[in-house]
N, C-alpha and C positions, 0 to 999 in steps of 0.2 A: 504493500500500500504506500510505500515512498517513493516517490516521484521525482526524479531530477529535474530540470530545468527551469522555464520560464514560466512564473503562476500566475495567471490569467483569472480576472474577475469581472462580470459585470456590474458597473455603476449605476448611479440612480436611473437613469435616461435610458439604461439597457444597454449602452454601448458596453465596448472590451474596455476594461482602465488596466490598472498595475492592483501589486498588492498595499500600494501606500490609500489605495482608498478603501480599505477595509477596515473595518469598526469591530466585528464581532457583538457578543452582547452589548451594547454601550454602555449599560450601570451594572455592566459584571454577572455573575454568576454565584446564585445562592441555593440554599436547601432550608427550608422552613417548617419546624416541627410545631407538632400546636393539637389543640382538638377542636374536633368539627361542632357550629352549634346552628347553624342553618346553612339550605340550601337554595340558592336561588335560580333560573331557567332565565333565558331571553328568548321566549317561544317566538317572540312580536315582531323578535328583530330578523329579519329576511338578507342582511348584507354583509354583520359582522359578529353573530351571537356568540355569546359566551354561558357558561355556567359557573358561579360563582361562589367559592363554600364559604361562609362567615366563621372565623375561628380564633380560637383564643389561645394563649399559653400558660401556662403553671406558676410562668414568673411576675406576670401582669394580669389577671382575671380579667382586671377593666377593660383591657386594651383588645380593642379588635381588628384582627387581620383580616382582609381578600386575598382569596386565593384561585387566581381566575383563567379557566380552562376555556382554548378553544375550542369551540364545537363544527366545526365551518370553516373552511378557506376563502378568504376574498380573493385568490385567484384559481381559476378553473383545472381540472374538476373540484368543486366548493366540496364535497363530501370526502372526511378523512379518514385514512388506514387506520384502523382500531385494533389493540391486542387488550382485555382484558382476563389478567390470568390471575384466578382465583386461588390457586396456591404458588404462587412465586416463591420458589428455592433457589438461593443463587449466593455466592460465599459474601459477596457487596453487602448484603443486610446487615452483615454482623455489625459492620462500619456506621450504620444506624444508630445501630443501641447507645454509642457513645454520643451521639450528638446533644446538645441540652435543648430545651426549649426557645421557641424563638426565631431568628435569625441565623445563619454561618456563613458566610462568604465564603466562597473557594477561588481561592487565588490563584493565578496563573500557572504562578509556580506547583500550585496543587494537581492541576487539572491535566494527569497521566496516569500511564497505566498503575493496575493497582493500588488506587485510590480510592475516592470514595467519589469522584464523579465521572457521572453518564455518559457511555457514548454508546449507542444503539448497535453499530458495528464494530466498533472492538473491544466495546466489552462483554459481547457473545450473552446477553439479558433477555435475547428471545430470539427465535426465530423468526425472521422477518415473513416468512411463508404462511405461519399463520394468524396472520393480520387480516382483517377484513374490511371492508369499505362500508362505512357506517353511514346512513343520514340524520341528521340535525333534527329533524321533526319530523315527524309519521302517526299517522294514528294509531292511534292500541296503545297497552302497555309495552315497556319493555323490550322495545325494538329501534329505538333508536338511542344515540350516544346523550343524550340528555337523564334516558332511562336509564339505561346503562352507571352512569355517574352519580343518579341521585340515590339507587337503589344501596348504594354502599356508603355513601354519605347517612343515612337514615340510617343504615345498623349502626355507624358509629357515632351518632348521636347519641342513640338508644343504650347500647354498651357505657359500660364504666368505664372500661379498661381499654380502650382505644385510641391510637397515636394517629395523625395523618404525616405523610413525608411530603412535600413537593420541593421539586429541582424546578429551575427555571431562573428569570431574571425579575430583579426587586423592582419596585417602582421605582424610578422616578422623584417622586413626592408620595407621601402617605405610606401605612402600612400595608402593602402587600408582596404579592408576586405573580408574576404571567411568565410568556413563552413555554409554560407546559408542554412540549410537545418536542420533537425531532428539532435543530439549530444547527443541521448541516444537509449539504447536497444543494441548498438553493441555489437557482440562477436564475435572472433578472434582476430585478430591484432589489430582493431578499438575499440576493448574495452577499451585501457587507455584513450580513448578520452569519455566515456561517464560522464555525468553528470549530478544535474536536475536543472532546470530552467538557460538553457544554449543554449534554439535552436536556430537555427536561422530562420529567414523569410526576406520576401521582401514584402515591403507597398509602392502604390501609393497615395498621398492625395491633390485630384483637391478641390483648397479650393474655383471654383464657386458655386459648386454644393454640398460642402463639403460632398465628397463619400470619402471610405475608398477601394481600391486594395489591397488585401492579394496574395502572393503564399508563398503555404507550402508545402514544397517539403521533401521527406523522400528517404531512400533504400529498397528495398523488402527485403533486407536481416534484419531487424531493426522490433524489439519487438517494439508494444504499449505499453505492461503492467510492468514495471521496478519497481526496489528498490525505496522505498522512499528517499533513504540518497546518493545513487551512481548511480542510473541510470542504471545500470545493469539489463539484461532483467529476465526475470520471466519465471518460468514454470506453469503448472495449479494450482500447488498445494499450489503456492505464496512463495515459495525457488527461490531464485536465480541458473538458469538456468546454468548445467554446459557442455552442449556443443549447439553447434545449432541444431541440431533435439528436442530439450527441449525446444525452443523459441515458443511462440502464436505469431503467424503470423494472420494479420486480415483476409485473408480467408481461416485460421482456424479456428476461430470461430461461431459456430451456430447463424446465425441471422433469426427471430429475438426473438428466444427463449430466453426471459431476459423480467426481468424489466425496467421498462421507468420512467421518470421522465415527467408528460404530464403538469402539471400549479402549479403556485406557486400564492399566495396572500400576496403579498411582503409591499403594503402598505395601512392598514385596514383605514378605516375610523376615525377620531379620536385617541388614545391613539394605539401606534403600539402592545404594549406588551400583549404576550398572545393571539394575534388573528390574527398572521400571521400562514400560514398553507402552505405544500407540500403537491399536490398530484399524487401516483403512480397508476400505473396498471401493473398488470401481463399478459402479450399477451402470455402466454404458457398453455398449455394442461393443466396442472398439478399446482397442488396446492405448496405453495412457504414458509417455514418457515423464514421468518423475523428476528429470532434468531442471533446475531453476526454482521447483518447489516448494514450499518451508513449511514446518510447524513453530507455532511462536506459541511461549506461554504467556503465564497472566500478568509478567511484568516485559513484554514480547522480547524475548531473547530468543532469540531462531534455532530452529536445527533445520540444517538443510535435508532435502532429499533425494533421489535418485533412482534407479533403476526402468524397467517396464511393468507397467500394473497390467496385464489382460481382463478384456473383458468380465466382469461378476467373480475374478480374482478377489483374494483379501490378502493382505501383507501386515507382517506384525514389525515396526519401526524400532528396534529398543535405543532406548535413551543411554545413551555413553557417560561415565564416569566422568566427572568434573569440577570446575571451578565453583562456586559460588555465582559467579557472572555467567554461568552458562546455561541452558536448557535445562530445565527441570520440572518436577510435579510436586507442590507443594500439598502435604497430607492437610493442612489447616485446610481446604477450599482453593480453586483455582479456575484456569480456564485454556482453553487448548483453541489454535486456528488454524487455519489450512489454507493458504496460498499460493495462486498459480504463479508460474514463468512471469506474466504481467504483473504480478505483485495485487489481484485482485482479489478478494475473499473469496474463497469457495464453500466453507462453511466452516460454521463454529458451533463448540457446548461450552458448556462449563457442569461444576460439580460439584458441591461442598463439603464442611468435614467429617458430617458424618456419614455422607456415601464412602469416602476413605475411610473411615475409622477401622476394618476388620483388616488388618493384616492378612497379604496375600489374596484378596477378594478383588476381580475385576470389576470397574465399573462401566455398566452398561450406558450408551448415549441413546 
């Protein structure tokens, strides 16, 4: 996903500019913990609706936050790629518990791998395949992203024991937070807003049960496959894409003609070194050169790859004895990628620690 050369952005106006006119979030990047004490809809609104959770924190009762989620694109198609995953597992969370109430800024300096903020594609937080494209308003219940959003606002009302997370960017003025949603892949106007590890999301965490509510909300207009360094979306060829007919959009891509990443042996019995292993499968027709490859973990240090994969082939990679700075599987929680020659994603998991925790047990992706 690193990109040499010249990076290319469009400016307000939609022309090509440089990267000196890039802003990224302009009042930064935060994560806001708090609890939910109402919900409000913009059914009315036809051009730029939001849904908005009213919420409060532990350290101030009085004070009340917005926390305000798009529902809607103002650029076409207006209906957004929706994931809501009712048990979200993923090692990131732990990184939760310690936040306090309130406010956190993530500083620039913060915002890489193995941290505590978002990036939809490398930090391997879902599958982007099962995303669906939701509408803003529909009649009935429970069928569109307003449903969707209030439905689990109301149980954490209702609950004692209930946190909400949102990432995104702070106002401006006043208490709150917006940009909920994907903050890379844009081109056009939204391109000086793009970045990496700057998305935003919304987390419910009912701590009787301790489950984890994710929604991950994106624009159909918005690449998966971006710059490593800008967020800028990508064309096939792993250049930075200079207009929107050059974007991979996810159903443009061939599924599920690709490699997969199907188990990992993350913690051996005994001595981990040297007998931790990845392994793949090729689900396509045709035979696969491994050539240019890599596996990156969850602080992305590479292992390269190699060989011929054949067709519905599987191949077991083991992980070579090493430095500290090298490839490896962290038994706390982690995460594994797989990229092609172009340095594109081809897919990603992740796992946590107590899918590791049995010594010598594979885990399944």
């Amino acid at each position: 996903m690193s990109i040499s050369g010249e990076i290319i952005v469009e400016n307000l106006t939609g022309a090509i500019g440089t990267e000196q006119t890039r802003q990224g979030l302009s009042e930064g990047y935060s994560v806001f913990k708090g609890k939910a004490s109402r919900g409000i809809s913009e059914r009315e609104d036809t051009k730029s609706p939001h849904y908005t959770i009213i919420a409060t924190d532990t350290k101030d009762p009085g004070q009340q936050y917005r926390v305000v989620v798009n529902v809607k694109s103002v650029v076409n198609p207006p209906d957004l790629r929706v994931l809501l995953d009712t048990d979200f597992q993923h090692p990131i969370v732990r990184q939760f518990l310690s936040l306090d109430f309130g406010f956190t800024a993530i500083e620039k300096a913060n915002r890489k791998p193995g941290g505590i903020a978002l990036d939809f594609i490398r930090g391997n937080l879902f599958d982007v395949r099962r995303m669906k494209v939701v509408p803003a308003d529909k009649d009935g219940s429970n069928n569109d992203i307003n449903d969707l959003i209030d439905f689990w606002v109301q149980r954490a009302i209702q609950s004692q024991k209930a946190d909400i997370y949102a990432f995104g960017e702070p106002f401006k003025q006043g208490f709150g937070i917006h940009n909920i949603h994907m903050n890379q892949g844009n081109s056009g106007k939204f391109a000086r807003e793009n970045g990496v590890y700057q998305d935003g999301a919304l987390f419910f965490h009912f701590h009787d049960r301790n489950t984890w509510i994710a929604l991950f909300c994106a624009f159909q207009s918005q690449s998966f496959h971006t710059d490593d360094r800008t967020g800028d979306p990508l064309d096939r060829k792993g250049k930075v894409a200079r207009s929107p007919a050059d974007l991979i959009l996810p159903e443009d891509e061939k599924q599920p003609e690709e490699i997969r990443i199907i188990a990992a042996l993350v913690n051996p019995t005994g001595d981990d070194r040297g007998k931790e292993f990845v392994t793949l499968i090729n689900t396509t027709s045709k035979p696969i050169d491994l050539q240019g490859w890599s596996l990156k973990d969850r602080l992305k240090r590479e292992l390269l790859l190699e060989g011929i994969l054949q067709p519905g082939a599987t191949v077991t990679v083991p992980i070579p004895a090493g430095r500290d700075r090298d490839f490896q599987l962290d038994n706390e929680g982690g995460i594994l990628t797989l990229l092609n020659d172009r340095q594109l994603k081809v897919h990603g998991v992740s796992y946590t620690r107590e899918e590791a925790a049995i010594p010598g047990r594979t885990v399944i992706f």
